[in-house]
N, C-alpha and C positions, 0 to 999 in steps of 0.2 A: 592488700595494698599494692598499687602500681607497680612503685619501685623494689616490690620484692617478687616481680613478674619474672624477672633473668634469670633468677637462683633455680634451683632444681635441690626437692625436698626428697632427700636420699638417705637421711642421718634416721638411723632407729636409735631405739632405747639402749641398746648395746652402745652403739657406736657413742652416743653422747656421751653414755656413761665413762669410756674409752679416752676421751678429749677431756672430761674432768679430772679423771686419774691421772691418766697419761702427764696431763701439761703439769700437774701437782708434785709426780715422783720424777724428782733429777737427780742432783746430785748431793743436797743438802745434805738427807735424812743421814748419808752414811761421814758426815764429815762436821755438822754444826754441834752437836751433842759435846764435842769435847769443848768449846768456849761457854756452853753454856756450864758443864760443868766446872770448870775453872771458875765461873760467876758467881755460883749457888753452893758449891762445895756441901752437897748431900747428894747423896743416888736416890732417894724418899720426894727431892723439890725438884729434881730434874725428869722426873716421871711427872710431876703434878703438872711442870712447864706444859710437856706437850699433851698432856691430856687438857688444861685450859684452851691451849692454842685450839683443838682438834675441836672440842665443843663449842666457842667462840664461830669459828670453822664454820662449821655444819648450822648456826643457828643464823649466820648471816647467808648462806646458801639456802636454807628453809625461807628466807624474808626475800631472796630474790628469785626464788621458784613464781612469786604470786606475779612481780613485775614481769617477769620474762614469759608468764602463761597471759599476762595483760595484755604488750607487744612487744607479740613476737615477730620483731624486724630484726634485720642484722645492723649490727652494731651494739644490740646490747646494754651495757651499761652506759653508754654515752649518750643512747634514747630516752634513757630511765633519768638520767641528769638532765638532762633538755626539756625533758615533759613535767617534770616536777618543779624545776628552777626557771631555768631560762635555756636559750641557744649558747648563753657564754659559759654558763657552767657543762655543759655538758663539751663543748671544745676547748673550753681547759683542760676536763680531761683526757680529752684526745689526743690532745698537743702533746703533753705529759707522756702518755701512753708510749705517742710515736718518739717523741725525742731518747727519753729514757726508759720507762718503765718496758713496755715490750720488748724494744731493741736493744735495749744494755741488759738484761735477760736473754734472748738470743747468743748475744754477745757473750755471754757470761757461761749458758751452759753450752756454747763451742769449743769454747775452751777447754771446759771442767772433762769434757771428750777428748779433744786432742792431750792433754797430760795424762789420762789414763791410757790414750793409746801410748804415751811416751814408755808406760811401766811394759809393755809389749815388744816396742822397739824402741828403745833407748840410745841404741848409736843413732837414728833416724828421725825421732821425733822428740823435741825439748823446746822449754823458753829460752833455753840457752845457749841451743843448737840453732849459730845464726845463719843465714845466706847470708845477711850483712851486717855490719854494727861498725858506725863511723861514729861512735863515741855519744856523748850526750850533748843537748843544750839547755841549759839549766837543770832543771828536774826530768826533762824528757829525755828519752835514750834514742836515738837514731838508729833504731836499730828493722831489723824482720826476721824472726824465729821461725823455725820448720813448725811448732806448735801454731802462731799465726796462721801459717799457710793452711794446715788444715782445717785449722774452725773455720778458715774464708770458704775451704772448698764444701763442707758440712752445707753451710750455707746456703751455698750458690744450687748444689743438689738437692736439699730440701726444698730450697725455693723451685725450681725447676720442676721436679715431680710435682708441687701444687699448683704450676698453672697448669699442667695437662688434665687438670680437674678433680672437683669432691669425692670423685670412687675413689682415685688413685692415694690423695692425700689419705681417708679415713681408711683402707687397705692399709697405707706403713702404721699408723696410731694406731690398729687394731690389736696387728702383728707385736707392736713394741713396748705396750702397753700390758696386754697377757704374758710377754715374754720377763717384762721387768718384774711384774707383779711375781710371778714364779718364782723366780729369784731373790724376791724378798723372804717370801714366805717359806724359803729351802732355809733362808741366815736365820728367822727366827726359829725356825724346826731345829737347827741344829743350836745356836743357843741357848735353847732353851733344854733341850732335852739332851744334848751331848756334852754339855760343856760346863755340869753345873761343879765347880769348882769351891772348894770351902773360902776360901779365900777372896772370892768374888765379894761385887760392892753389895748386893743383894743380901748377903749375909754380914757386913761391916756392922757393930754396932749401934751405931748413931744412924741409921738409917733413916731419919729427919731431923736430920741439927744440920742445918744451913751455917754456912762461915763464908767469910770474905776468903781472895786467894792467900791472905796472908793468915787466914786461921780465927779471923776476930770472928766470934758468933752473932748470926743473923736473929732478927725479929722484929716485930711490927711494924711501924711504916717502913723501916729500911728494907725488911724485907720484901714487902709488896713492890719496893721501888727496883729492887736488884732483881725478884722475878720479873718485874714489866721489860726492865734493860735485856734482861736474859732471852727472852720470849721473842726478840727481832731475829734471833734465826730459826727458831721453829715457824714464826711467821711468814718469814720468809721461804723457808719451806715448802710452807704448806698453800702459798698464796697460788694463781694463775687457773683457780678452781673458776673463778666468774668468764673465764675464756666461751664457755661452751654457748655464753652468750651471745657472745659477737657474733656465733654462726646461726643463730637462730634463723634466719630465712632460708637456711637448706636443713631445719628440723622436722621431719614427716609429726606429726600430730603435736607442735610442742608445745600446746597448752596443758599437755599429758606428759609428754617427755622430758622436756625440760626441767620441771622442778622435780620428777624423779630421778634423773643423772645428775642433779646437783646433790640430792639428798642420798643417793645411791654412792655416787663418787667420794662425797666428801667422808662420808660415814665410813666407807673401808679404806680410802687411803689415813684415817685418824687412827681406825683400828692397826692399821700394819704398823703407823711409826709407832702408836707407846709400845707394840709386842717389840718390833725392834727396838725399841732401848731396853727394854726388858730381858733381850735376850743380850745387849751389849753387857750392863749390869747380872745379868748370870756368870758372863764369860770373864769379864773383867774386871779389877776392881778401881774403884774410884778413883786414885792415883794412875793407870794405866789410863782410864778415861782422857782425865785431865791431861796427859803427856803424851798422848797417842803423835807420831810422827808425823807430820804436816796434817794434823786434825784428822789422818782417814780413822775414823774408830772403826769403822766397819773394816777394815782392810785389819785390825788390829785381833778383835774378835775372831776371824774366822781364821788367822794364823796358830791363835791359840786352840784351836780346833784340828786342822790340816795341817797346819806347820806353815812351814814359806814361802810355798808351792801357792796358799790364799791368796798370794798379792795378785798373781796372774789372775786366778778364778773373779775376784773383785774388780781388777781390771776392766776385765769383759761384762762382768754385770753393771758397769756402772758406765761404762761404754753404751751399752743397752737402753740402760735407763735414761740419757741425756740425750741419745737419738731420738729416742721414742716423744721425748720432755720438748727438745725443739723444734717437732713436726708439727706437735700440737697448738706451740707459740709461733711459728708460722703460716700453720694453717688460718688461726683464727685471728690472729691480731690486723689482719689486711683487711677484714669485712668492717672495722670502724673508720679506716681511713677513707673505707670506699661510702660510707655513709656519710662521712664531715662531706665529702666532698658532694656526693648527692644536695645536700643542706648548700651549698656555695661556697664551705669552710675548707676546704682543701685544693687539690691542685685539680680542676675540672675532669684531667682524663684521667686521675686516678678513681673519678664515680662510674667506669665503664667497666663492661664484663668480655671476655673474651669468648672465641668458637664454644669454647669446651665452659663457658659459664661460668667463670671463675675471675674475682678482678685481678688481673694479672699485672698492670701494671702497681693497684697498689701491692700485689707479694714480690715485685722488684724494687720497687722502691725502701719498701722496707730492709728488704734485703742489700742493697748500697748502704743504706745510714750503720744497719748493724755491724758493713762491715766496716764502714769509716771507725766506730768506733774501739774495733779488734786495734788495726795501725796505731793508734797513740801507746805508746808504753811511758811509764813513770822510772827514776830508778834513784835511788835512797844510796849517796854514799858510805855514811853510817855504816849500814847494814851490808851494803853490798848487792841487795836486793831490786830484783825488777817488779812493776809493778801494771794495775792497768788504768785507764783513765776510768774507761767504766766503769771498775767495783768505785770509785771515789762518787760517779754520780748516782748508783745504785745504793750506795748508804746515803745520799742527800736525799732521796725519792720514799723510803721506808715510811719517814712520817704522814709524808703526801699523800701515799698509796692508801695509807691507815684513813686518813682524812676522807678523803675521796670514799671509800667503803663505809664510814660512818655516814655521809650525806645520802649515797642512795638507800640506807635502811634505814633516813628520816625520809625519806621521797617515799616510802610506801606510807605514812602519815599524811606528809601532805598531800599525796594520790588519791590518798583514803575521801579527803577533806575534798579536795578542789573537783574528782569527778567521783560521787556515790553511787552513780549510776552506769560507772563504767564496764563492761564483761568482765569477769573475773572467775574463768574456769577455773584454776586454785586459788584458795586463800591461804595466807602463810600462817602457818602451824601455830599455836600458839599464841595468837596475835592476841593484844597487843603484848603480851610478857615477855615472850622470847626477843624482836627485835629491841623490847625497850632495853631488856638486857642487856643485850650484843652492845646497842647505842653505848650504855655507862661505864659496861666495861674497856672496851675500845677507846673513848673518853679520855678513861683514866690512865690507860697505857700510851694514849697519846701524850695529855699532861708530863707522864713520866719524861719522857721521850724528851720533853721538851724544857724538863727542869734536870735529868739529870747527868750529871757530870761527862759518864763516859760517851752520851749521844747528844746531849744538847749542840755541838760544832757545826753536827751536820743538819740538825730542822730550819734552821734559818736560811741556808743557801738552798735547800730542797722547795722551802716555799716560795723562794725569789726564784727559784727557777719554772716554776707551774707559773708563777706574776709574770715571767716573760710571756707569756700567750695571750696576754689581755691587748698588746699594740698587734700583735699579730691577727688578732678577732676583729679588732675595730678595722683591721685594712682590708679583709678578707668580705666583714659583710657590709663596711660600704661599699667596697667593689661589686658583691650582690645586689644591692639595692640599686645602684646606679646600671 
């Protein structure tokens, strides 16, 4: 294709494979396990959560190996929405991408780094530790924390090292990704095999009786509905696996590569989180799960192992892991903006490539909005508590996100229908079984999402904010057309 003449195909099967892990392990895995058990109140349905999430996972990455070995252009999932719908579905989800999903992720694991850099230097780095704070106006705090200033500076250096180009970016993903992975698999070695304590949730009786937080016992639809509610942070989690997409026009063979780093990546990062809960559940028991200290279970875990000395060691692996997490969210989410805008849907010179081949103005531009959205802070008199504007539009985007990944694995249907005679070096594994699956069950953890209590607040603003890019498309390609 023409416009994938600028790119330079450099990424091998490692390296992708790298970019789907990498962008996958942040900071989640060692921190969501405890609300989910608080939800589920079993160690038996809390293991089931993330092995559904992981299979789900892996069966919508099998269904989008066949699109991304179809075309493989950069951008991805937003060519797969374009080619199968229309041009507006696919820059809705762009728009999306760029407003929130990408860049309030960014947003989100600069942070999750700067507060573990805090457990390091504590008189030095905090949310609390301010340069300034001239009080609040309404719900926002006027404020700039030393924590801010690092996630802006993460940023600005991540972004930086990717425009000097794809060797440079997939060299730090390499490095940060084998380094994090290692680090997992040291917490599960050691929970699993150092730490097996009698008293652990693994040996609790009831190791499948599901109960509300207050002890009422789960079943049947309720419980399908309290797994589905549960399941939005292992989801979350485990999401940003479709990244490796957007770089497809720097993938050396990826009608080959592609849909095996999606199937490679997604498969062992599913393997590591159930071994790590597996080994949280070794170490801890179900009650410590649920109360673990500002949610770290892993920080929790490995103390029970090492003693107190863990929090530092956690620190740094989790420092590791978020570095590594937002090189790969920066490397890749710039190759969709640079494709809207290729299409007319974007801002013209964000469709350009720089010396070194890289769109550099779209990895600053994104890098400005992510950081607009570090500066807003929230703060809850109540509690006393500060907050961020981003996690508020990161849980409105959860449903979207879901939505969005249901459409393109009906877009390998109607791809199937509208061109049968299109190339198609893979075909997605199982067709049609697997994606009809992924389809029903996604579905139905949508539905949840969207009828039940604890999440229904946020699908409504989440979808009126993806409806914001419908005025924004109509201005954008009649400007095209004229």
């Amino acid at each position: 294709m023409a416009q994938e003449q600028g790119f330079r195909r450099v990424l091998g099967l490692f390296d992708s494979t790298m970019i789907v892990a990498g962008s996958m392990i942040g900071s989640g895995i060692f921190i969501v396990s405890a609300d989910m058990a608080r939800q589920l109140g079993s160690p038996g349905w809390l293991l089931i959560a993330w092995l559904v999430t992981g299979v789900l996972t892996l069966a919508a990455a099998l269904s989008y190996g066949e699109l991304a070995a179809m075309m493989p252009s950069a951008g991805g999932q937003y060519v797969y929405l374009r080619e199968a719908y229309s041009p507006m579905w696919g820059f809705l989800y762009g728009w999306t991408l760029f407003v929130v999903i990408q860049t309030g992720t960014i947003a989100a694991v600069a942070v999750a780094f700067a507060r573990f850099t805090g457990v390091l230097l504590p008189e030095l780095i905090g949310e609390e530790t301010f340069l300034f704070n001239y009080g609040t106006a309404g719900r926002f705090s006027l404020s700039l924390s030393t924590a801010q200033l690092l996630a802006l500076a993460v940023i600005i250096f991540l972004t930086f090292i990717n425009t000097r180009g794809i060797t440079e970016g997939k060299i730090v993903q390499n490095i940060f990704t084998v380094a994090k992975t290692g680090a997992l698999i040291a917490l599960i070695f050691l929970g699993i095999a150092w730490a097996d304590r009698a008293d652990s949730a693994v040996y609790q009786g009831e190791f499948l009786s599901p109960a509300t937080e207050t002890g009422i016992p789960l079943s049947g639809i309720a419980l399908l509905m309290v797994l589905g509610t549960a399941m939005v942070g292992s989801l979350f989690s485990a999401d940003a696996w479709n990244n490796i997409t957007f770089t497809a026009g720097e993938v050396k063979e990826p009608h080959r590569n592609i849909p095996w780093s999606l199937a490679l990546g997604t498969g062992l990062v599913t393997l590591l989180y159930v071994l790590a809960n597996l080994a949280y559940l070794f170490t801890l028991s179900l009650s410590e799960i649920q109360k673990a200290p500002f949610d770290r279970v892993g920080t929790a875990a490995m103390e029970v192992i090492l003693g107190k000395q863990a929090s530092v060691l956690m620190a740094i692996a989790i420092m590791v892991s978020t570095f590594g997490c937002n090189n790969g969210l920066i490397l890749s989410g710039a190759r969709v903006y640079w494709a809207m805008a290729r299409d007319g849907l974007f801002f013209r010179r964000v469709g350009t490539l720089n010396p070194h081949r890289v769109p550099a103005t779209a990895l600053v531009l994104q890098a400005i909005w992510a950081s607009l959205l570090i500066l807003p802070r929230t703060f809850d008199p109540a509690t006393g508590r500060y907050g961020n504007v981003y996690s508020n539009l990161l849980d409105y985007v959860v449903f979207a996100v879901l939505i969005f990944y249901i459409l393109t694995v009906m877009g390998l249907f109607v791809l199937r229908r509208k061109r049968p005679s299109a190339s198609r070096p893979y075909r997605a594994f199982g067709y049609p079984v697997v994606p009809g699956v992924y389809i029903i069950c996604a579905t139905l953890i949508a539905l949840d999402l969207l009828i039940a209590e604890k999440t229904r607040p946020n699908t409504i603003p989440g979808l009126l904010l993806v409806l914001t890019g419908i005025p924004v498309y109509l201005l954008w390609s009649n400007k095209e057309r004229k």
